[in-house]
CHARMM internal coordinates of N, CA and C (Angstrom, degrees):
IC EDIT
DIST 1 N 1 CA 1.4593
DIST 1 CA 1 C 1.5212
ANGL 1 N 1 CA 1 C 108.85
DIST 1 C 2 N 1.7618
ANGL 1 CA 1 C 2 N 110.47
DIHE 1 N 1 CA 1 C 2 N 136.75
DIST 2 N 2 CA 1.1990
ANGL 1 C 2 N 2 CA 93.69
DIHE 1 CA 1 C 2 N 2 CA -153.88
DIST 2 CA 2 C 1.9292
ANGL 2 N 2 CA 2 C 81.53
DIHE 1 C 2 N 2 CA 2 C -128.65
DIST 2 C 3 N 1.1665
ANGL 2 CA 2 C 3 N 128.32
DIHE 2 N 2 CA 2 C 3 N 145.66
DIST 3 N 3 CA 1.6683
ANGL 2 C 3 N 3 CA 138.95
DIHE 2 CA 2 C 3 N 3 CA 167.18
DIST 3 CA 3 C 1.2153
ANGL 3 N 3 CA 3 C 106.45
DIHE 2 C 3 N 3 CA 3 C -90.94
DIST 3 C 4 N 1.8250
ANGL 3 CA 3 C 4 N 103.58
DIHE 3 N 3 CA 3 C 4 N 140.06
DIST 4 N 4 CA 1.7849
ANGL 3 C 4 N 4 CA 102.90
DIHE 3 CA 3 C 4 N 4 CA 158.43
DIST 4 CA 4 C 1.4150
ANGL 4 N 4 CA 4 C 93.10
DIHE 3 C 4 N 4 CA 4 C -133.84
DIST 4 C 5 N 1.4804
ANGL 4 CA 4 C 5 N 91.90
DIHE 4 N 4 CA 4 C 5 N -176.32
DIST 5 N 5 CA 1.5817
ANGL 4 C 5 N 5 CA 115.33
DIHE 4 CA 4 C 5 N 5 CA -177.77
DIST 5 CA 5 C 1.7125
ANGL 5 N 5 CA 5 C 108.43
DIHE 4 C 5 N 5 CA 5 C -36.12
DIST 5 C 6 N 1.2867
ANGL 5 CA 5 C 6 N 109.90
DIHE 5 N 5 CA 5 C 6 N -35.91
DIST 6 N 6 CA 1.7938
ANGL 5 C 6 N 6 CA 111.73
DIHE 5 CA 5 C 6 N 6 CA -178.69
DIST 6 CA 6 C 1.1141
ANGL 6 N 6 CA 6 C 113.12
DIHE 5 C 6 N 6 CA 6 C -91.24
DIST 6 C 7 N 1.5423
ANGL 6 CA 6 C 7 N 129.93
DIHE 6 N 6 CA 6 C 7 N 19.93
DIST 7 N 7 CA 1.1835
ANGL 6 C 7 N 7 CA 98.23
DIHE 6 CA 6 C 7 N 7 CA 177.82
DIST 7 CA 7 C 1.5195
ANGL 7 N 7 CA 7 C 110.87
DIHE 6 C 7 N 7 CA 7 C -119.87
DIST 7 C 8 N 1.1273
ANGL 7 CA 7 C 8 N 130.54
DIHE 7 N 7 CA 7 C 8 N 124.11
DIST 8 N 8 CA 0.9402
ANGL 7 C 8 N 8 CA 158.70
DIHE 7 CA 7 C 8 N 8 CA 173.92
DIST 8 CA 8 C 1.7010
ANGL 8 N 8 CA 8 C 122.27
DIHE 7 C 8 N 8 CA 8 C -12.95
DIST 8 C 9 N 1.1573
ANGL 8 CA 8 C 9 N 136.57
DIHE 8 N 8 CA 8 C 9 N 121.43
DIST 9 N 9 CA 1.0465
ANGL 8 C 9 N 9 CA 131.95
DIHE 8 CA 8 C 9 N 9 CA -138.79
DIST 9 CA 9 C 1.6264
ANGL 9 N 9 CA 9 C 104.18
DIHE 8 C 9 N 9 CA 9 C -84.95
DIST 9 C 10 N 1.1587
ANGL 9 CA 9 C 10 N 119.09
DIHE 9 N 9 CA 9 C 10 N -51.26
DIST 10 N 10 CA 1.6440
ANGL 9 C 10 N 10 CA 114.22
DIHE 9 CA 9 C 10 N 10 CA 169.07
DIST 10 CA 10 C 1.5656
ANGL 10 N 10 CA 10 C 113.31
DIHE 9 C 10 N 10 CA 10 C -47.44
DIST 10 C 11 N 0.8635
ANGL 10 CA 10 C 11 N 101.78
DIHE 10 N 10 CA 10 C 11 N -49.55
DIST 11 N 11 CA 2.0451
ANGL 10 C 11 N 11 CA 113.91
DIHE 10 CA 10 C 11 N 11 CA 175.88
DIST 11 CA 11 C 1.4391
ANGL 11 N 11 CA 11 C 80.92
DIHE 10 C 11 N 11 CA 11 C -41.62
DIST 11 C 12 N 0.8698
ANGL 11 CA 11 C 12 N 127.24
DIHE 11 N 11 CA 11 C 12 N -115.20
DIST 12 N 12 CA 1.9397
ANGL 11 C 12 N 12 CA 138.26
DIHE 11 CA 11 C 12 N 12 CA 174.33
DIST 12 CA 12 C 1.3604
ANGL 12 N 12 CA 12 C 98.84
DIHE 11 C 12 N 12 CA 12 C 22.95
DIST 12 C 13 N 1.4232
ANGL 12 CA 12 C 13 N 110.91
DIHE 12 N 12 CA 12 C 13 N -67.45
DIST 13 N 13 CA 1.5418
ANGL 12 C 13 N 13 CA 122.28
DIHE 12 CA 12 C 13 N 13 CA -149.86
DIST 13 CA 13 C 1.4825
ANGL 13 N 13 CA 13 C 105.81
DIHE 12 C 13 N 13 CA 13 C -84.54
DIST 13 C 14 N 1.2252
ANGL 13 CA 13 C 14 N 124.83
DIHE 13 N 13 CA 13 C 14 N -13.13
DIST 14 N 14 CA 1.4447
ANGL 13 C 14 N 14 CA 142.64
DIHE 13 CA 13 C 14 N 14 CA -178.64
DIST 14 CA 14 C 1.5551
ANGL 14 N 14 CA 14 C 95.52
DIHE 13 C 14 N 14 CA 14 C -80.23
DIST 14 C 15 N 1.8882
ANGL 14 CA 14 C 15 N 112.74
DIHE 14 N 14 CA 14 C 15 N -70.94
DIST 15 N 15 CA 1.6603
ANGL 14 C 15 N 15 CA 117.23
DIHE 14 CA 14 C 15 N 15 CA 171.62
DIST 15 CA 15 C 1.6329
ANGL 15 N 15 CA 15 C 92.91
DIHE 14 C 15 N 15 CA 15 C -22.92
DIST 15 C 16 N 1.0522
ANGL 15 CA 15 C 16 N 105.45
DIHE 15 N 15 CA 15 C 16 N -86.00
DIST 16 N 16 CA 1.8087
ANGL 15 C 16 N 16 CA 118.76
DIHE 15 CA 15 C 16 N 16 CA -165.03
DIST 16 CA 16 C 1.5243
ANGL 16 N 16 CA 16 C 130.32
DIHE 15 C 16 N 16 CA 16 C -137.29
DIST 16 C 17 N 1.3289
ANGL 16 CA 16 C 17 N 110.02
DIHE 16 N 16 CA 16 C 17 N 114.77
DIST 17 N 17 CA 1.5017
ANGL 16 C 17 N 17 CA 118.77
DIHE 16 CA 16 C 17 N 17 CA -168.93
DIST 17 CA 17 C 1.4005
ANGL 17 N 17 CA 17 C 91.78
DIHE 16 C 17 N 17 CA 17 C -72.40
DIST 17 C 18 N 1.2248
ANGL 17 CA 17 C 18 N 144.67
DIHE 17 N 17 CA 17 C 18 N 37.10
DIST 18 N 18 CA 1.3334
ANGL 17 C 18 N 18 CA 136.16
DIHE 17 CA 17 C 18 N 18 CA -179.84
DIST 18 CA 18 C 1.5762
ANGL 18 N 18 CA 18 C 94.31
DIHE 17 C 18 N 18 CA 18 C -133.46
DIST 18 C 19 N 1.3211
ANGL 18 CA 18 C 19 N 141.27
DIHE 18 N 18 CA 18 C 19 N 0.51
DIST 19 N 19 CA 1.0772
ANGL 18 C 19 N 19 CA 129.79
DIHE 18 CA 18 C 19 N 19 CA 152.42
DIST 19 CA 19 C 1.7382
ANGL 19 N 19 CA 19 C 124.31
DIHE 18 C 19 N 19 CA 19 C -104.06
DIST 19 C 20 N 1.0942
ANGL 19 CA 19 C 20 N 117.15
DIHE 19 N 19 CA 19 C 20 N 33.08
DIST 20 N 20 CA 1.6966
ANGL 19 C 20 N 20 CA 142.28
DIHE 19 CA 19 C 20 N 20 CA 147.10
DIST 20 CA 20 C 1.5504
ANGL 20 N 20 CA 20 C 109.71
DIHE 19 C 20 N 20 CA 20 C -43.81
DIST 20 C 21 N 1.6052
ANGL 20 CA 20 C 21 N 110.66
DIHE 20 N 20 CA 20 C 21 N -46.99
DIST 21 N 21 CA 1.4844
ANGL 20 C 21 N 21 CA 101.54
DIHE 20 CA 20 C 21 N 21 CA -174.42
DIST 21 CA 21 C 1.5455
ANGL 21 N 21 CA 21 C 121.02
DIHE 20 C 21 N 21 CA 21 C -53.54
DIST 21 C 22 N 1.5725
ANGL 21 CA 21 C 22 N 105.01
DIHE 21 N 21 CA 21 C 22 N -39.24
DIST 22 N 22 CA 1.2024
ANGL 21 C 22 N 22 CA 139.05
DIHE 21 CA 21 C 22 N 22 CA -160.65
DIST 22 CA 22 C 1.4146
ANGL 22 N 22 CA 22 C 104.95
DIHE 21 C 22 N 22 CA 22 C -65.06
DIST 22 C 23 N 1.3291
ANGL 22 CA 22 C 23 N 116.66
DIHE 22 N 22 CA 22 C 23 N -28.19
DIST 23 N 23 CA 1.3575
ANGL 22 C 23 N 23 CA 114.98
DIHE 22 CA 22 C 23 N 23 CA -161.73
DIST 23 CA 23 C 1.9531
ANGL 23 N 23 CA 23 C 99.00
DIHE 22 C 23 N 23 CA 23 C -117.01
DIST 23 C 24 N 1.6057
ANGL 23 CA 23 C 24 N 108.15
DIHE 23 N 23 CA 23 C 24 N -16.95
DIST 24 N 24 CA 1.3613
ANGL 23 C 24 N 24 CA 114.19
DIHE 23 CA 23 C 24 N 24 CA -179.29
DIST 24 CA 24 C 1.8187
ANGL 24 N 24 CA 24 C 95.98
DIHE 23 C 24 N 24 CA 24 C -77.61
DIST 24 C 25 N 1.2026
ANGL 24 CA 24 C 25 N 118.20
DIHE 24 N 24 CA 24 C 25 N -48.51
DIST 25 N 25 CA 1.4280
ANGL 24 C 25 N 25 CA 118.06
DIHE 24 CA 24 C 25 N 25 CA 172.55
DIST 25 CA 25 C 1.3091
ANGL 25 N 25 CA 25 C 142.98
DIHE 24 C 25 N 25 CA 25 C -33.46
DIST 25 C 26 N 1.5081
ANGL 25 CA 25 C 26 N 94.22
DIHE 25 N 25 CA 25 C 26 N -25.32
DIST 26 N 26 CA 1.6762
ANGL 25 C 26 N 26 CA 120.49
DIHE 25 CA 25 C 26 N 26 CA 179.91
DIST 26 CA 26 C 1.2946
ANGL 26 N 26 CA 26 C 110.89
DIHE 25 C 26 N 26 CA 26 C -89.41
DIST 26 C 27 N 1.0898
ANGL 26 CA 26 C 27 N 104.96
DIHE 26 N 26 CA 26 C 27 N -19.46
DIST 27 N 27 CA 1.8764
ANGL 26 C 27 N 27 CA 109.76
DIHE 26 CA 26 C 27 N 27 CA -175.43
DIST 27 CA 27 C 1.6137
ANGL 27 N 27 CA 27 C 102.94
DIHE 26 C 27 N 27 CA 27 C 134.18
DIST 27 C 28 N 1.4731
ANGL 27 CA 27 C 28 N 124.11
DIHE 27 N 27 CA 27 C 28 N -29.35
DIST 28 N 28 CA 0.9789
ANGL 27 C 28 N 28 CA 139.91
DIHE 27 CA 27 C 28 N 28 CA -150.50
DIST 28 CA 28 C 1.6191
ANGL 28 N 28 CA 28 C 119.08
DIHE 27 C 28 N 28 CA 28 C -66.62
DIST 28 C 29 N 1.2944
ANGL 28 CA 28 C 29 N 137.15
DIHE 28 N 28 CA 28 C 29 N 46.21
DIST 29 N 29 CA 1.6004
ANGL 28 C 29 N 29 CA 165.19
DIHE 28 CA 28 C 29 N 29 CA 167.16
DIST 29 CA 29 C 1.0660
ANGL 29 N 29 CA 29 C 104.25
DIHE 28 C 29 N 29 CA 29 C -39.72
DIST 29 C 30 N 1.4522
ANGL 29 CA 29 C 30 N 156.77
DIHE 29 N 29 CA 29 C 30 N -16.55
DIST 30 N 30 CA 1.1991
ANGL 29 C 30 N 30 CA 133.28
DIHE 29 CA 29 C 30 N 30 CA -178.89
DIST 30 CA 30 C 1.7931
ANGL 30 N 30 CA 30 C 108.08
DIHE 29 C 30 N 30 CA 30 C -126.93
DIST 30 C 31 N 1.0997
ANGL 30 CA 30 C 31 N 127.87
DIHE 30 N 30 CA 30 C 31 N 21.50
DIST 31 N 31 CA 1.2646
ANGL 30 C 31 N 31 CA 141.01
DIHE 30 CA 30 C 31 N 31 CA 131.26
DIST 31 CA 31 C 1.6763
ANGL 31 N 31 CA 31 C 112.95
DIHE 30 C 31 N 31 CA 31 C 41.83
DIST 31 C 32 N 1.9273
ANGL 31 CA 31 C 32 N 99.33
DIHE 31 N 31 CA 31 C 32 N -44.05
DIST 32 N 32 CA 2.0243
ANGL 31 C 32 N 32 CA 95.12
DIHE 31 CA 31 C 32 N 32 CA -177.10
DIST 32 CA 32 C 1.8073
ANGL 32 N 32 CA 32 C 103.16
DIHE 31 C 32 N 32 CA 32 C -110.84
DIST 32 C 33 N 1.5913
ANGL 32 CA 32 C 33 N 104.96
DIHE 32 N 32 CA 32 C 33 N 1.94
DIST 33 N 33 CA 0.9771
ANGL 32 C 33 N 33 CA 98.47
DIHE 32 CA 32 C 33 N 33 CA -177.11
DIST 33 CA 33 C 1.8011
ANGL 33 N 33 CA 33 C 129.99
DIHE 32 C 33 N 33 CA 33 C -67.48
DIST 33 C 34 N 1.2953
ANGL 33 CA 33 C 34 N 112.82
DIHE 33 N 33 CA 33 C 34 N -177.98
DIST 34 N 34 CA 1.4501
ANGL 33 C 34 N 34 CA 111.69
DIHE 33 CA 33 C 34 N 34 CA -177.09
DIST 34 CA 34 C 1.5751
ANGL 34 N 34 CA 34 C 111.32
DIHE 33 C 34 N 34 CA 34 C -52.33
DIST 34 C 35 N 1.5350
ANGL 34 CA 34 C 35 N 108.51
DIHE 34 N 34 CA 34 C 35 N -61.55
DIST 35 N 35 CA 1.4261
ANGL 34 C 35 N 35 CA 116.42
DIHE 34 CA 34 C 35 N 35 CA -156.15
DIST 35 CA 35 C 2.2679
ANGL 35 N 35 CA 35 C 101.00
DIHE 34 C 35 N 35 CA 35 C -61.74
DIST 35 C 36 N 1.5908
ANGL 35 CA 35 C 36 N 99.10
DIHE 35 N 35 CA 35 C 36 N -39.90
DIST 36 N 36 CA 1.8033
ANGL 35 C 36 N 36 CA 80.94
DIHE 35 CA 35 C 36 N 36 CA 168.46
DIST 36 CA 36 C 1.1025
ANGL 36 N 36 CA 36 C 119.90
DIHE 35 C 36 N 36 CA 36 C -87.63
DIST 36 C 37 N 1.4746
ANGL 36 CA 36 C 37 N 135.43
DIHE 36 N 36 CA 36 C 37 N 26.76
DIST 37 N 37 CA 1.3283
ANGL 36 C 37 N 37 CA 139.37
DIHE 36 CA 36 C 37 N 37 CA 159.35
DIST 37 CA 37 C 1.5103
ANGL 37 N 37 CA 37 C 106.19
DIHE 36 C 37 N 37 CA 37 C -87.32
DIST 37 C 38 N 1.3588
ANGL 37 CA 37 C 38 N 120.55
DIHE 37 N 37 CA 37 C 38 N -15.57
DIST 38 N 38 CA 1.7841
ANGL 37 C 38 N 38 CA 107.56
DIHE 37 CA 37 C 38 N 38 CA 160.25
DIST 38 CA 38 C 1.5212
ANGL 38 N 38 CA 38 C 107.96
DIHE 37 C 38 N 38 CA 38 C -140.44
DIST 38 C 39 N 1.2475
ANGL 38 CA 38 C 39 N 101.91
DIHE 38 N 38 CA 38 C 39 N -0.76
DIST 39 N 39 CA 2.0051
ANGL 38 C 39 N 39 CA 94.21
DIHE 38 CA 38 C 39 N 39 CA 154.51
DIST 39 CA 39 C 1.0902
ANGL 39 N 39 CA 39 C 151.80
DIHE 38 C 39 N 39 CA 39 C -59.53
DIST 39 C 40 N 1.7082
ANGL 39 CA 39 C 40 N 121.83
DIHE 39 N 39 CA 39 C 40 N 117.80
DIST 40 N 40 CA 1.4910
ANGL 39 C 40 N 40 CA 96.27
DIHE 39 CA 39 C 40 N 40 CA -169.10
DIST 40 CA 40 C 1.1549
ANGL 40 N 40 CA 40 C 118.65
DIHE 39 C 40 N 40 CA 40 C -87.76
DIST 40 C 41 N 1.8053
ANGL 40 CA 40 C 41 N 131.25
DIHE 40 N 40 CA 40 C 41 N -167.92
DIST 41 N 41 CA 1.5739
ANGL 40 C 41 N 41 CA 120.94
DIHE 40 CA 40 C 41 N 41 CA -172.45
DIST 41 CA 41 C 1.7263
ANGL 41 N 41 CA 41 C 92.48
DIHE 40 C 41 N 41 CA 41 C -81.04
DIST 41 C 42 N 1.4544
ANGL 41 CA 41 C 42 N 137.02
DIHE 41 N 41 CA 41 C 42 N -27.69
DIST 42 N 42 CA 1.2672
ANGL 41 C 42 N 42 CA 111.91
DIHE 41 CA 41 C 42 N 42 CA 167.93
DIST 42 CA 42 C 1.6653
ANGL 42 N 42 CA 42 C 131.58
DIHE 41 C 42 N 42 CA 42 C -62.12
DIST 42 C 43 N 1.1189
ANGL 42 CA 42 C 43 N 114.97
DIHE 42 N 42 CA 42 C 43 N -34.13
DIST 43 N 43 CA 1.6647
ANGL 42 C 43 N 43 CA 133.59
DIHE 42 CA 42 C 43 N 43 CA 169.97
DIST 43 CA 43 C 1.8708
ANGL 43 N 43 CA 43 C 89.29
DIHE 42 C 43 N 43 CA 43 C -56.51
DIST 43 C 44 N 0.9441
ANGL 43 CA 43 C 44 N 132.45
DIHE 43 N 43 CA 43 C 44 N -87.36
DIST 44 N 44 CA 1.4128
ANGL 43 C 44 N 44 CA 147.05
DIHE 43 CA 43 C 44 N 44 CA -153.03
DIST 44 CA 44 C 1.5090
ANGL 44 N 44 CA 44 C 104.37
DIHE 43 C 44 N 44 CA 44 C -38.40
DIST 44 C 45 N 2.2193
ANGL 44 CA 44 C 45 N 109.59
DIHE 44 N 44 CA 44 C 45 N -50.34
DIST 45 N 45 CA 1.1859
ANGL 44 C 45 N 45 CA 127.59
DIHE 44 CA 44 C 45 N 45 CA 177.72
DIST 45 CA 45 C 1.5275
ANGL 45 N 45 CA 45 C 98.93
DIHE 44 C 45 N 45 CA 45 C -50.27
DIST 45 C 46 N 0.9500
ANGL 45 CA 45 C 46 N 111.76
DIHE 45 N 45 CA 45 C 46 N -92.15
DIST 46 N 46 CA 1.9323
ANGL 45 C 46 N 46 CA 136.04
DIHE 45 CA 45 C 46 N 46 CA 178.88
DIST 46 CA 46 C 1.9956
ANGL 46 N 46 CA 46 C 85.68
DIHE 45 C 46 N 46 CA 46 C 0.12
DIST 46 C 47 N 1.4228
ANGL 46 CA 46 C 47 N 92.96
DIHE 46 N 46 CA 46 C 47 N -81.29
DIST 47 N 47 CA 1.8844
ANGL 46 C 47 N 47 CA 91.58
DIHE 46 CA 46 C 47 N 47 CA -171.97
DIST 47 CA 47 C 1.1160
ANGL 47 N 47 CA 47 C 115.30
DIHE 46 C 47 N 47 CA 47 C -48.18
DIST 47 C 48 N 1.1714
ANGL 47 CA 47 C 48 N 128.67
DIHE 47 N 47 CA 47 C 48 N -47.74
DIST 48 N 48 CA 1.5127
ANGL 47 C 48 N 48 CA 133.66
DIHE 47 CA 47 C 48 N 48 CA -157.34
DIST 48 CA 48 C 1.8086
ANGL 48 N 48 CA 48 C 96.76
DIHE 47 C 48 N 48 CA 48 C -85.00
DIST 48 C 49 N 1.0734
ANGL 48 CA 48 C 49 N 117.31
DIHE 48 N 48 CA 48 C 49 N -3.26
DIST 49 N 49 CA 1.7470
ANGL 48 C 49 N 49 CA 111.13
DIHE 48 CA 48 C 49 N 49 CA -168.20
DIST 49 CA 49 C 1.8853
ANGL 49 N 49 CA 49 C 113.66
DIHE 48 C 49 N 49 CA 49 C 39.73
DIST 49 C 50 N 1.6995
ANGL 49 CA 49 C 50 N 101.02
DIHE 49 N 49 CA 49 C 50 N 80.99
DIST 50 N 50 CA 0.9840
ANGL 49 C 50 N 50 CA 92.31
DIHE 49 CA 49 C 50 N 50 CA -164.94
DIST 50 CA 50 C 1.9459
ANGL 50 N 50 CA 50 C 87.24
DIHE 49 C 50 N 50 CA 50 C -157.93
DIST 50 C 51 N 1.0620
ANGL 50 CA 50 C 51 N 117.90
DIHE 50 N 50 CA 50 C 51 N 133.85
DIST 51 N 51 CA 1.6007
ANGL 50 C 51 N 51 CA 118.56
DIHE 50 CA 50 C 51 N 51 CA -161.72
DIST 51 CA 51 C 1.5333
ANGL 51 N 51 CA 51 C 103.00
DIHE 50 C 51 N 51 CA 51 C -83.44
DIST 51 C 52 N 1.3450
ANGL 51 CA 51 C 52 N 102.22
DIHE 51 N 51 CA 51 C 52 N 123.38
DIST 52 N 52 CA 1.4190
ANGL 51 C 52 N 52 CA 110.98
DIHE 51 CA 51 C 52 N 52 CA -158.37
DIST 52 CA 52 C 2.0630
ANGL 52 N 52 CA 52 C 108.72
DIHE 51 C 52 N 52 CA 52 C -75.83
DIST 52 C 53 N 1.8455
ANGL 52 CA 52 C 53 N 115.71
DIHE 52 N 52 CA 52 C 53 N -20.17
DIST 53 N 53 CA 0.9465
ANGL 52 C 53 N 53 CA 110.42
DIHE 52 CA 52 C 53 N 53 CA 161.51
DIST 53 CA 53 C 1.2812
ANGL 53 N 53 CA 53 C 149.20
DIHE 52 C 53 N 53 CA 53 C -36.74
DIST 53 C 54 N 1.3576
ANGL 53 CA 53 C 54 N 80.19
DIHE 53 N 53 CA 53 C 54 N -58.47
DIST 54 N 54 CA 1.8427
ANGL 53 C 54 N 54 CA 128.99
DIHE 53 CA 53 C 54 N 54 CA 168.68
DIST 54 CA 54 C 1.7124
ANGL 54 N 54 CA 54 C 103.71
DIHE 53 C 54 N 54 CA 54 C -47.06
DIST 54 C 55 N 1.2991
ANGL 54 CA 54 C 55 N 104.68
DIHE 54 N 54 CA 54 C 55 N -88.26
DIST 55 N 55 CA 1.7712
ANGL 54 C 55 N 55 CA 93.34
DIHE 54 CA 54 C 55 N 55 CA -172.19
DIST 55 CA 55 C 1.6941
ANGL 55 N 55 CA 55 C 109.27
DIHE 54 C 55 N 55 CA 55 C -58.67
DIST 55 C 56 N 1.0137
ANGL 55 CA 55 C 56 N 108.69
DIHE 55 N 55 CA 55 C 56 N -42.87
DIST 56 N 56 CA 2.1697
ANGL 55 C 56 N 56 CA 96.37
DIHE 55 CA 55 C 56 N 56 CA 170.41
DIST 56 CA 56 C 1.4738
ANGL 56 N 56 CA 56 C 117.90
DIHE 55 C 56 N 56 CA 56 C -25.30
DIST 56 C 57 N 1.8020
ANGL 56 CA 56 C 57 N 97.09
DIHE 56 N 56 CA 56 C 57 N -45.58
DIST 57 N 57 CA 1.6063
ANGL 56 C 57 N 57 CA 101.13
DIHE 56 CA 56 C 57 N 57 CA -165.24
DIST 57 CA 57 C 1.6414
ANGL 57 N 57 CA 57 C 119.31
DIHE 56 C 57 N 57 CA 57 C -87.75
DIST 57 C 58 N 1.7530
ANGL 57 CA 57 C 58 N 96.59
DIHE 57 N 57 CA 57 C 58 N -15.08
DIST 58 N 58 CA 1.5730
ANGL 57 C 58 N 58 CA 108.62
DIHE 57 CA 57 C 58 N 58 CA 159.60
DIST 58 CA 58 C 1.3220
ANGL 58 N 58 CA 58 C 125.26
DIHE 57 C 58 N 58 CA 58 C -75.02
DIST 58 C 59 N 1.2907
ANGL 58 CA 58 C 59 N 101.92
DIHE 58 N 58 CA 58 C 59 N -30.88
DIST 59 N 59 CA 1.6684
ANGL 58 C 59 N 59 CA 101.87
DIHE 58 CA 58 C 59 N 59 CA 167.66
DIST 59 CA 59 C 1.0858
ANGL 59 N 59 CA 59 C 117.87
DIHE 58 C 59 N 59 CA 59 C -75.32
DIST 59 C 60 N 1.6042
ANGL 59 CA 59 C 60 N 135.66
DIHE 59 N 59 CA 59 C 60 N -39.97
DIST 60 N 60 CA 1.0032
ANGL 59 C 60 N 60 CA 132.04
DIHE 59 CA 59 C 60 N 60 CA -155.41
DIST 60 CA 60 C 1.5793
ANGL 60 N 60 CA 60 C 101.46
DIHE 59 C 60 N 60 CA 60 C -78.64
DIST 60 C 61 N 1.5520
ANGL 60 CA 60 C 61 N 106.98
DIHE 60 N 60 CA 60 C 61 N -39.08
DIST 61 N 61 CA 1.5661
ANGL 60 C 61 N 61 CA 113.01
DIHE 60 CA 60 C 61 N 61 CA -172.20
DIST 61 CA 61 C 1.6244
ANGL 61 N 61 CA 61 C 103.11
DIHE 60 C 61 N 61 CA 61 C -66.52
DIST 61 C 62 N 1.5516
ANGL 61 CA 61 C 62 N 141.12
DIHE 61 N 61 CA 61 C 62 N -28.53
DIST 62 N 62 CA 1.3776
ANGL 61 C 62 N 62 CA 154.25
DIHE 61 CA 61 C 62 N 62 CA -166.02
DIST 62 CA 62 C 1.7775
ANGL 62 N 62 CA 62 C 98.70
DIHE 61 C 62 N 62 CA 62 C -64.65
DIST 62 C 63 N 2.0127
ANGL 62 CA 62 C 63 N 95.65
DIHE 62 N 62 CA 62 C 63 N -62.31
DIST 63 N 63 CA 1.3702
ANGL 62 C 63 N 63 CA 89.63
DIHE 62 CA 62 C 63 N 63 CA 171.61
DIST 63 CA 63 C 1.4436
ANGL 63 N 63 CA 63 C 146.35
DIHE 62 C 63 N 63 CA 63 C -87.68
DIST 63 C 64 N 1.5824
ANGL 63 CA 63 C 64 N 105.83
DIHE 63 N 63 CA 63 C 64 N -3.19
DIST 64 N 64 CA 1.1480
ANGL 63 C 64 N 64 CA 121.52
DIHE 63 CA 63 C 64 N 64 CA 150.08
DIST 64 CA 64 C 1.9099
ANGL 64 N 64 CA 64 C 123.86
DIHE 63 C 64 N 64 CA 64 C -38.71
DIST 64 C 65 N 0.6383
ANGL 64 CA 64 C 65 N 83.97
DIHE 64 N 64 CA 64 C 65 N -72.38
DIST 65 N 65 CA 1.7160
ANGL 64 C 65 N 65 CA 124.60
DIHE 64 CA 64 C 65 N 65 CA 164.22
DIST 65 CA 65 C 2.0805
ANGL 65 N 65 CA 65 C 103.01
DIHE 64 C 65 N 65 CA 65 C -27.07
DIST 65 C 66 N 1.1495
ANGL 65 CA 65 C 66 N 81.52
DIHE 65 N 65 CA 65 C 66 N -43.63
DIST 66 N 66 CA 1.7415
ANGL 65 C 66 N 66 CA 101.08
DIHE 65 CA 65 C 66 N 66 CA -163.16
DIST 66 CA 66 C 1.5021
ANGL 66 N 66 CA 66 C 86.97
DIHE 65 C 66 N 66 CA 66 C -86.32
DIST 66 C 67 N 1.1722
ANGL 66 CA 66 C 67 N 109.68
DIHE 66 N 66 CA 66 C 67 N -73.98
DIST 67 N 67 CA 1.8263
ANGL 66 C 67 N 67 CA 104.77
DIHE 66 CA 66 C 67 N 67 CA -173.68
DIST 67 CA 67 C 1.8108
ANGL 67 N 67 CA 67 C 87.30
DIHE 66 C 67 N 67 CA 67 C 145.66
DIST 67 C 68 N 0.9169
ANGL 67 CA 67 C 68 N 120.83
DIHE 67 N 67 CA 67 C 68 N 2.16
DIST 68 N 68 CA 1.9890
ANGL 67 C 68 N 68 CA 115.79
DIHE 67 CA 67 C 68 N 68 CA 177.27
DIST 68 CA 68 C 1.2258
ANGL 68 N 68 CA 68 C 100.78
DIHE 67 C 68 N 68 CA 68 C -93.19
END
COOR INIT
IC SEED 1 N 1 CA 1 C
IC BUILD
């Protein structure tokens, strides 16, 4: 299973509660709240000033890694 820029940040966290760091790193602290229950990792990037390529390819490589 592979994430892009659209996909939605709970979706993410559902794939794997082990990529939380990823998104706490950015600034990203409220994790169960409303706005990342339909945010995607580009929306999240944009606020947080944080290059939305970049964490896709950390996530993707995390769950790679995992076997998802």
């Amino acid at each position: 299973m592979a994430v892009t820029k659209d996909t939605i940040i709970m979706d993410v966290l559902k794939i794997d509660e082990g990529t939380a760091p990823f998104f706490l790193n950015i600034g990203m602290h409220c994790l169960g709240c409303p706005s990342a229950s339909g945010e995607s990792i580009e929306q999240a990037c944009m606020v947080h000033g944080v290059d939305c390529d970049t964490l896709v390819n950390q996530i993707n490589e995390y769950l790679a890694s995992k076997g998802k």
